[in-house]
VEXZAMAR-594996 format. One record per atom (N, C-alpha, C, O): y, x, z; residue in one letter. Coordinates in steps of 0.02 Angstrom, whole numbers, padded with zeros to 5 digits, always signed. Each point is the difference from the previous one (the first is absolute). Example, Ala and Ser with C-alpha at 12.3 -4.5 7.8 and 13.67 -1.06 7.14 Angstrom:
-00284+00660+00390a
+00059-00045+00000a
+00060+00045+00000a
-00001+00052+00033a
+00054-00070-00069s
+00059+00042+00003s
+00055-00039+00037s
+00055+00025+00008s
This chain:
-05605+00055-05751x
+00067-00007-00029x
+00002-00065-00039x
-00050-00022-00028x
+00104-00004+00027x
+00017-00066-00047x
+00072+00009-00012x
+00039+00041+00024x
-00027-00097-00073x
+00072-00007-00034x
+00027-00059+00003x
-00033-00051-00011x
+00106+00050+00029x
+00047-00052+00004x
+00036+00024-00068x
+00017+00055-00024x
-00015-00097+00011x
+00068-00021-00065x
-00020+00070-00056x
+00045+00028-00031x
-00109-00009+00026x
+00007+00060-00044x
-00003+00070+00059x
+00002+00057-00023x
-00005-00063+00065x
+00030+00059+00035x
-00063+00013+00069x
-00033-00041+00032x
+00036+00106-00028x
-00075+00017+00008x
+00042+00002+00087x
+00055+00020+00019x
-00117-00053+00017x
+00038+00010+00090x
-00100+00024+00032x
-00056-00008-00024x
+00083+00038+00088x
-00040+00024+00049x
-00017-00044+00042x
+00048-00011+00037x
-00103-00028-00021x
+00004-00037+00071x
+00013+00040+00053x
-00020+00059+00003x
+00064-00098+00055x
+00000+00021+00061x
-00069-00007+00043x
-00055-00019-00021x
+00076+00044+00101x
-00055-00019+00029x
-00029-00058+00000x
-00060-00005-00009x
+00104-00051+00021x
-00013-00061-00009x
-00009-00056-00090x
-00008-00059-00016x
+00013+00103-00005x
-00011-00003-00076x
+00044-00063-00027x
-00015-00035-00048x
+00070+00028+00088x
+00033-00074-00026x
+00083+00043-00022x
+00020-00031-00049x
+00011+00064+00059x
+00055+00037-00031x
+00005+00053-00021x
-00027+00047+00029x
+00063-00039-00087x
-00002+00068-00046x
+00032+00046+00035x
+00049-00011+00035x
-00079+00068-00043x
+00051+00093+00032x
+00057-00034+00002x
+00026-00039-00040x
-00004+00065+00111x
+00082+00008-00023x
+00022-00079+00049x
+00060-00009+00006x
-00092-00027+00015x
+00010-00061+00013x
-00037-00008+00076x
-00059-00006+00014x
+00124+00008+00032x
-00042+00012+00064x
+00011-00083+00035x
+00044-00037-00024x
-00085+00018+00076x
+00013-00068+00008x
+00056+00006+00064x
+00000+00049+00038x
+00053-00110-00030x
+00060+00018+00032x
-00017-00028+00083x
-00010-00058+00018x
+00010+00112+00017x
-00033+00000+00075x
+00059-00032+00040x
-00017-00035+00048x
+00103+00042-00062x
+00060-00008+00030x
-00006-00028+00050x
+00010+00019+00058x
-00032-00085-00086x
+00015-00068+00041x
-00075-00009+00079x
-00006-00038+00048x
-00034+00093-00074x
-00072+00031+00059x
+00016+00051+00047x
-00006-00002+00061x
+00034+00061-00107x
+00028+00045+00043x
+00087+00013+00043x
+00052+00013-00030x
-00058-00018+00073x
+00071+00005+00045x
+00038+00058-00013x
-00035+00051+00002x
+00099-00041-00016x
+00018+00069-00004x
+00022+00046+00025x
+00027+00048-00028x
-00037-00057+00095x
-00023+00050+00038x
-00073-00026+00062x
-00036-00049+00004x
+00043+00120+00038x
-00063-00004+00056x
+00003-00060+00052x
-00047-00036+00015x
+00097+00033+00005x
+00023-00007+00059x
+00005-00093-00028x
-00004-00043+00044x
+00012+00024-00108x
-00020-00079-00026x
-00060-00023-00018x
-00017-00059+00007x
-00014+00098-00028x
-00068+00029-00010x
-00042-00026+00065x
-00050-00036-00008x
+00074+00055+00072x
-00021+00009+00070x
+00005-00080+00023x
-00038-00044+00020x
+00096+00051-00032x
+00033-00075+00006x
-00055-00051-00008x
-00031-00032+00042x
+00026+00035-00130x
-00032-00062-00022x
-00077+00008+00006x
-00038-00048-00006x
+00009+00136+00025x
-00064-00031+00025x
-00010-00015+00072x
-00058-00018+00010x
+00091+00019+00041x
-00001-00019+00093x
+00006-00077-00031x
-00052-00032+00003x
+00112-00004-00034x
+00010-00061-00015x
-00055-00052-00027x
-00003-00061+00009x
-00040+00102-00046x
-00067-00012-00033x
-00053+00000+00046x
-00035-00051+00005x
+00025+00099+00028x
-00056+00010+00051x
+00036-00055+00091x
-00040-00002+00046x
+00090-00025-00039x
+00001-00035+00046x
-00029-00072-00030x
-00045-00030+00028x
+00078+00005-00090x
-00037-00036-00033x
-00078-00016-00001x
-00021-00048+00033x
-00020+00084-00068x
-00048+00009+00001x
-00040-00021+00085x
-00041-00045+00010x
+00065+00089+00034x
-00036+00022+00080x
+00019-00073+00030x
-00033-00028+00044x
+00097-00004-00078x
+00017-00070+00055x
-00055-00055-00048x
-00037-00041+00028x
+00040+00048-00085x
-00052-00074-00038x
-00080+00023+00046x
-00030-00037+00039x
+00006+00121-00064x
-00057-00007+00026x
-00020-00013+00090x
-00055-00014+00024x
+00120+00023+00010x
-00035-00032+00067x
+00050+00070+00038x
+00041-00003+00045x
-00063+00055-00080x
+00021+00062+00052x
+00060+00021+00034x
+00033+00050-00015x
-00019-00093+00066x
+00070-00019+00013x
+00036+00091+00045x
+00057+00016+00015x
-00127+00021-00010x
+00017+00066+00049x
+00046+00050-00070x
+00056+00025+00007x
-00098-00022-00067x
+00007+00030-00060x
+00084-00027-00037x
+00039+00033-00036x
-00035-00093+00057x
+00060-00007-00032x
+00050+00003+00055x
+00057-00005-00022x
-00060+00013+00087x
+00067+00011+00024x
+00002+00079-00001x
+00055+00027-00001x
-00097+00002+00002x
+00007+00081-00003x
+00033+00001-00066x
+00050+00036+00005x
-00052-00051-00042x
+00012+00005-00068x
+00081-00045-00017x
+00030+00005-00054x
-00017-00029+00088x
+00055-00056+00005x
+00054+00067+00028x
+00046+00020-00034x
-00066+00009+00109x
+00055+00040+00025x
+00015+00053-00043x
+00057+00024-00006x
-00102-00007-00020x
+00015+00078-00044x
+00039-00033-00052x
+00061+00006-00009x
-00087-00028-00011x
+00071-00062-00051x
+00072+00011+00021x
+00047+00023-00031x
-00054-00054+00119x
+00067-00001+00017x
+00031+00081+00025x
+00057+00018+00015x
-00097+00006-00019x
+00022+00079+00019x
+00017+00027-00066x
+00047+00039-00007x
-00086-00060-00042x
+00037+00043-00072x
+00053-00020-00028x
+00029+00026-00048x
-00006-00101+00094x
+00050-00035-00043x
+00058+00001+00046x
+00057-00019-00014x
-00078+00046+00078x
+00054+00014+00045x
+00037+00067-00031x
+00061-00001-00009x
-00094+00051-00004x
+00051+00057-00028x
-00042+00043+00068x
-00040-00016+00044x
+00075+00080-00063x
-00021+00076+00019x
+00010-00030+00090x
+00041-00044+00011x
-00079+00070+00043x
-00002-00002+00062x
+00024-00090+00037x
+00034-00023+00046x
-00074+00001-00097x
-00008-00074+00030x
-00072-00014+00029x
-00056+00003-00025x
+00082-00022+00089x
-00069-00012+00046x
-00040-00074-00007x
-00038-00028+00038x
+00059+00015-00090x
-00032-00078-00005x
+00032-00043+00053x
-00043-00044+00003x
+00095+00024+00048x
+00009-00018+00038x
+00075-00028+00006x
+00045+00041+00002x
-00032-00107-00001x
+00079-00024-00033x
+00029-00018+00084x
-00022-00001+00058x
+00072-00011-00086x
+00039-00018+00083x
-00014-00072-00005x
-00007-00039-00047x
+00004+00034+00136x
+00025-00070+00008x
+00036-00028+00030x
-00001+00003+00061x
+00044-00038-00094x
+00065-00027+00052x
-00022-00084+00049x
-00047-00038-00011x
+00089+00033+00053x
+00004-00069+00037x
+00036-00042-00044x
+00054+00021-00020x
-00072-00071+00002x
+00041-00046-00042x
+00022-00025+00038x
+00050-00026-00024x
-00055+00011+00092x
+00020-00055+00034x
+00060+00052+00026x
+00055-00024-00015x
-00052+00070+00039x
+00037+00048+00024x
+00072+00015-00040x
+00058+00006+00018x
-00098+00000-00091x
+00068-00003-00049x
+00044-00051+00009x
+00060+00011-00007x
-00080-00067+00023x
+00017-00066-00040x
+00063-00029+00059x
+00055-00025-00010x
-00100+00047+00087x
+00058-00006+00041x
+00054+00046+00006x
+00045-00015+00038x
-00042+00068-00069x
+00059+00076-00005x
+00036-00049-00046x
+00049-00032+00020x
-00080+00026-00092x
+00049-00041-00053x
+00029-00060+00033x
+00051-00019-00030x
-00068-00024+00089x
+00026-00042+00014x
+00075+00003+00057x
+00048-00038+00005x
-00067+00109+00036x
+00041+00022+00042x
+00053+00016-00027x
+00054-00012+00028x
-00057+00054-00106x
+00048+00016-00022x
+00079-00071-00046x
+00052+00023-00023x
């Protein structure tokens, strides 16, 4: 035990703040799962592309795009003909 200002305090686990004084995680922890998820796939493609593991980060890249696609997204976007468009817009 020791004292600030007269006043008797408990060390914490880490013995650097008095009871009562928790350290502020906010800006670490996401507030929910599903950002949480987010920012560790975002972290771990990171990681897998500096160290070399180019298999680890695209696995990790699609599930990305599957959690960010929403409920029964197959990872898989359309693709249009640009050139196809471009002559319709011109016909018209």
């Amino acid at each position: 035990m020791g004292t600030i200002g007269g006043e008797e305090i408990e060390p914490t686990a880490t013995g650097k703040c008095p009871i009562g004084h928790q350290p502020d995680d906010s800006g670490t922890n996401p507030p929910n799962p599903r950002a949480a998820l987010v920012a560790a796939l975002t972290d771990g493609i990171k990681v897998a592309a500096f160290a070399g593991d180019l298999e680890a980060a695209r696995v990790a890249s699609e599930a990305l795009a599957q959690l960010l696609g929403g409920e029964g997204s197959t990872g898989s976007s359309t693709v249009i003909d640009l050139q196809q468009r471009r002559e319709r817009r011109e016909q018209k």
